[in-house]
N, C-alpha and C positions, 0 to 999 in steps of 0.2 A: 549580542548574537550568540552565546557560548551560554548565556545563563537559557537564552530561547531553546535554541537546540537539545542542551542539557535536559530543560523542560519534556519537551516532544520525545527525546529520546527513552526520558525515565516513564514513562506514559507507555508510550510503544511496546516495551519491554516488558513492564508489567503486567499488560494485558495480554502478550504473549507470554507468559510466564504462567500466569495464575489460569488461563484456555491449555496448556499443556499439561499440568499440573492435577486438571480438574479429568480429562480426557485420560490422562496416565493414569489417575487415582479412580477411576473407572475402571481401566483394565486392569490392572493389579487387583483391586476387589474382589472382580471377579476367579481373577488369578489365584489368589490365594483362597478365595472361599474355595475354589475346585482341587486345589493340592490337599489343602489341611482337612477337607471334610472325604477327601479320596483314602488319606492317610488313616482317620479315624475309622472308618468305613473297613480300610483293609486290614488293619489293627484286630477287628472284633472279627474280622471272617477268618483270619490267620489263626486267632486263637480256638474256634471250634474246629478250625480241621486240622488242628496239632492234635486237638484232642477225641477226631471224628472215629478215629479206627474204635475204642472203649467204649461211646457212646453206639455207636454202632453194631458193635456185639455182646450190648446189653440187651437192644432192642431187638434182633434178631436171636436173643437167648428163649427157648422155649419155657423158661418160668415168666415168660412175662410183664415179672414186677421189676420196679426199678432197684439197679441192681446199687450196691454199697460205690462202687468206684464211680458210675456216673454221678449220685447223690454228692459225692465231694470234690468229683470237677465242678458240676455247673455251681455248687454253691461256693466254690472259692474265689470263681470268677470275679465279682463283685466285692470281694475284699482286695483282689489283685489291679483292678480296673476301678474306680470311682466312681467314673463315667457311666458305668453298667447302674440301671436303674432298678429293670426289672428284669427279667428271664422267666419264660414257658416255655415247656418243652414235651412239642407231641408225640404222642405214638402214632403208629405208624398207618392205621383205625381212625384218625384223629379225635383222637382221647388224650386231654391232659394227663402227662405222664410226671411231672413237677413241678411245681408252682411254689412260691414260699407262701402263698396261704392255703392249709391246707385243705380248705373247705372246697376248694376248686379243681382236688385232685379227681382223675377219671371224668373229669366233667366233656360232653361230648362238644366236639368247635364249633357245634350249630348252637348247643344252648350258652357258649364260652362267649361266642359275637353276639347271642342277643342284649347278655347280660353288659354291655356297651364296654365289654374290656380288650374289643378290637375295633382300633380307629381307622385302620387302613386294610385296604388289600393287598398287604405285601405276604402274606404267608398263601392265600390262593394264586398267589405270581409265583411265589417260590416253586409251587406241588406243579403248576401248569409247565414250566420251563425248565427246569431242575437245575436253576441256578438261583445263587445271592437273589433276592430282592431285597431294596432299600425304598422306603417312604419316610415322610418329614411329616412329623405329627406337632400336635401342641405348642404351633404359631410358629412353627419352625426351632422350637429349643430341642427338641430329639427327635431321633433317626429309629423307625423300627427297621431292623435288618432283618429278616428271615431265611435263614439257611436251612438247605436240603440235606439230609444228612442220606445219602447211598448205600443200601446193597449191593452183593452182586450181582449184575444185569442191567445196573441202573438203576433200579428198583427204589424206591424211597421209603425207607422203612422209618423217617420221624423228621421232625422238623423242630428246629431248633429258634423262636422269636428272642430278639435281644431289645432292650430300649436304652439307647444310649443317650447320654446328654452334650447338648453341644455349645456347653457354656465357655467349656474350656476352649474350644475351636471360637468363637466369636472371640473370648480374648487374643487370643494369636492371631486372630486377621487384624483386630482391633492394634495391638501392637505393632505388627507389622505394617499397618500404614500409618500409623503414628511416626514409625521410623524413617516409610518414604516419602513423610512431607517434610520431614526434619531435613534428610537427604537433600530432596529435591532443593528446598527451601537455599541450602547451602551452596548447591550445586550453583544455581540460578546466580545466587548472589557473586559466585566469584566467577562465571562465565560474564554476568553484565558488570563486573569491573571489568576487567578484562576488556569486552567490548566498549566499553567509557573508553577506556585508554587508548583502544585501538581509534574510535571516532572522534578522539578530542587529537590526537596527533598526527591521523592518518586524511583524516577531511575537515573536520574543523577551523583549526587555526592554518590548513594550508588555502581555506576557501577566504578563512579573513585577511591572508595574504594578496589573497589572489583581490580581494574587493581592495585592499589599501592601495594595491597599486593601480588597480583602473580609478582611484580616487586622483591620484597623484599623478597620471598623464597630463602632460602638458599641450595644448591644441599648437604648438610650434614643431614638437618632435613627433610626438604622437607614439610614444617609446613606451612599451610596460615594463616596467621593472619586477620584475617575478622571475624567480629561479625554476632552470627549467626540472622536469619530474617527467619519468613513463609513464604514471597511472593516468586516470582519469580525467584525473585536474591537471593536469596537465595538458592532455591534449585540447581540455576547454579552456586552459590562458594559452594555446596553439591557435584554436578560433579567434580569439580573443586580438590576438598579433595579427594574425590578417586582416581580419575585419578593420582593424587600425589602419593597415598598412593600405587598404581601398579606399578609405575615409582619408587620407592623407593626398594620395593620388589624384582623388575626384574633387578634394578640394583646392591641390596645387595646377589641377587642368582647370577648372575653374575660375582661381582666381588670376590664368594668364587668358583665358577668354576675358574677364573682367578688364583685363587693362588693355586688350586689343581690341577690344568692342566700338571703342571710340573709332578707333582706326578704321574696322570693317565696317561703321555705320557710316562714317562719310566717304568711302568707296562705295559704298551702296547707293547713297542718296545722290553723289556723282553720275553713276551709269544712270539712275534712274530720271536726274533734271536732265541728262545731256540728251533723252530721249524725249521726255515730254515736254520740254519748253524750248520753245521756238528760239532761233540765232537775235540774240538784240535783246530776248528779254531777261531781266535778272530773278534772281530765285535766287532765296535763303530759308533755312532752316534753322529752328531755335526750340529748344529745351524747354522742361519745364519751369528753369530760372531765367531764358530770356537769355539768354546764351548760345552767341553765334554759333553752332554745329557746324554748318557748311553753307557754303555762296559760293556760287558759279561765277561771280566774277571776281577779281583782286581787294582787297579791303585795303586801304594805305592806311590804316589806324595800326601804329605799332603801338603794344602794351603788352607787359606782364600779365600771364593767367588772362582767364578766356575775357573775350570780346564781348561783350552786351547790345544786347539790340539800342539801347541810348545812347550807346557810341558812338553810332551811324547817324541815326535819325536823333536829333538834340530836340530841344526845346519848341523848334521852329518847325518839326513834322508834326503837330500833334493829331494830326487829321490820319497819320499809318498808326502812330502806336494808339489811339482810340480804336481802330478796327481793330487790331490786333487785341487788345483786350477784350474786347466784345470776343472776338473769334472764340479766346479762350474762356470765355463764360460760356461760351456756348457751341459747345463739341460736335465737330460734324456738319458745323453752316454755314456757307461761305460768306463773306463780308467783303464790298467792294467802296473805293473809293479813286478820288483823281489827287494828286499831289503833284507838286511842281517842286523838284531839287535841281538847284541851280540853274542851269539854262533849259532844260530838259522838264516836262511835264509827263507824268505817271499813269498808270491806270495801276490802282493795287489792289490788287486781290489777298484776303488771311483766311485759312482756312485751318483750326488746329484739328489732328487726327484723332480718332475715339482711341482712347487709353487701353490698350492690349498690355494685361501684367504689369500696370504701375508705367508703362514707359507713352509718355507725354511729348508730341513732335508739333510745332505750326508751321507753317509753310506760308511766307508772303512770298508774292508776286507782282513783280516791278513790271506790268507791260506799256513800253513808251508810246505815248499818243502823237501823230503827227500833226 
């Protein structure tokens, strides 16, 4: 029972384990794809607007060209960051205003996107909203970011595109759930010892106690032997004891109906000859072994244990006990004949009664002929 249970329970467990596991390892996923690409995300816009105030009054400088201090912000970014792939940076006209190739400088953004060196529309979201835009380009490994860079009034005087790579982030989600299946993994295993122990001593071996001793009830006492418990199992070996104790009862009223039964069948069959058979005539009842029940008149045959119908009638009746066999071959039909005992001649009638539950009654009648 304990290797069954065992069974079931490591089954149960696991499949509740590995449904939590799969469920949690979804949302974490996503969890972590949203922190770590938030992080990356705010990383790169943190860094243009540390450096927005210079970049912004380069462009708003009336020489127009790109001045020396923006030329060594945007190009150290990318030694300072790894991640940074590429960087274009517009005027505010939208004219390439830096590009590391320089064939691409002053190039206008209509002939910049024909030339399919814009995948997204994150830089027309930027100028629209004059905020961050973010798009996930090239099957999702980089992020173009597009930052607005402000004048006074609001004004957008350039826009700054970043591509950043997010290989680094897919490792960190990547490890990160690496570490919370390991966790989990861990977790589980010493939550379901834990629970083992608690089911192998808490219900198990108290349920095989409980089955040893309704094995070991005795149909005399009808006693279980189980120590009593508050929990559960316990109050089912509580059911357990009553239900004994109705089974005990119903079978000790039982078996004194059983031994008074004799008694109230021939008070029965008394009131009922002393009503239907006439003053003079005799009536006996016999069993299914032929076994005096009752007679309405005295029997002077003393013996040990019951009386037999051969007792009475010997050898020398065999004209009653032939009805009386016939009667009982055949339930329900009366059988008559005349018989002379001793000075006295008979009219007999046998008639056995149809068997209601097994219980088998014949009924001769001794009516005297004048």
């Amino acid at each position: 029972m304990i290797k069954r249970i065992s069974t079931r329970w490591f089954i149960w467990f696991t499949m509740v384990a590995i449904y939590a596991i799969i469920v949690g390892g979804l949302l974490y996923f996503n969890l972590f794809k949203r922190v770590f690409d938030l992080n990356l995300q705010n990383q790169v816009i943190d860094t243009v607007r540390q450096n927005a105030s210079v970049l912004v009054e380069g462009l708003v400088s009336p020489k127009g060209y790109l001045t020396v201090p923006e030329s060594e912000i945007i190009s150290s970014w990318p030694r300072q960051d790894n991640r940074i792939s590429n960087i274009v940076y517009f005027n505010g006209n939208g004219t390439v205003r830096w590009h590391k190739n320089l064939e691409l400088l002053d190039m206008p953004i209509t002939d910049y996107q024909r030339g399919g060196y814009l995948e997204t529309n994150a830089i027309e979201e930027a100028v629209r909203t004059g905020l961050p835009s973010v798009k996930i380009k090239k099957e999702g490994n980089y992020y173009e970011i597009a930052i607005p860079l402000k004048a006074k009034g609001d004004k957008i005087a350039g826009i700054i595109s970043i591509d950043v790579s997010r290989k680094q982030v897919k490792e960190e989600i990547k490890k990160a759930l690496t570490w919370y299946l390991i966790g989990s993994a861990i977790i589980f295993i010493l939550m379901g010892f834990v629970l083992y122990i608690f089911v192998i001593r808490s219900v198990t071996n108290p349920l095989l106690q409980l089955a040893e001793g309704i094995d070991n009830i005795s149909t005399k006492s009808f006693v279980l032997n189980f120590s009593s418990r508050g929990d559960e199992i316990g109050i089912l070996a509580q059911a357990v004891e009553g239900f004994l104790g109705k089974v005990k009862k119903e079978l000790e009223e039982q078996e004194e109906l059983e031994e008074n039964r004799m008694h109230y069948e021939q008070e029965w069959w008394s009131s009922i000859l002393a009503v239907t058979i006439p003053k003079g005539t005799r009536a006996i009842v016999v069993d299914e072994n032929n076994n005096i029940m009752h007679a309405n008149f005295e029997l002077k045959i003393q013996k040990e244990g019951p009386v037999h119908l051969l007792d009475i009638f010997g050898g020398t009746q065999q004209d009653i006990v032939n009805i009386v066999g016939r009667a009982m071959d055949n339930p329900g039909k009366i059988f008559r004949t005349v018989a002379k005992s001793g000075s006295h001649v008979f009219s007999i009638k046998a008639l056995q009664l149809a068997s209601k539950g097994g219980i088998i009654r014949t009924i001769i009648i001794l009516e005297p002929k004048k």
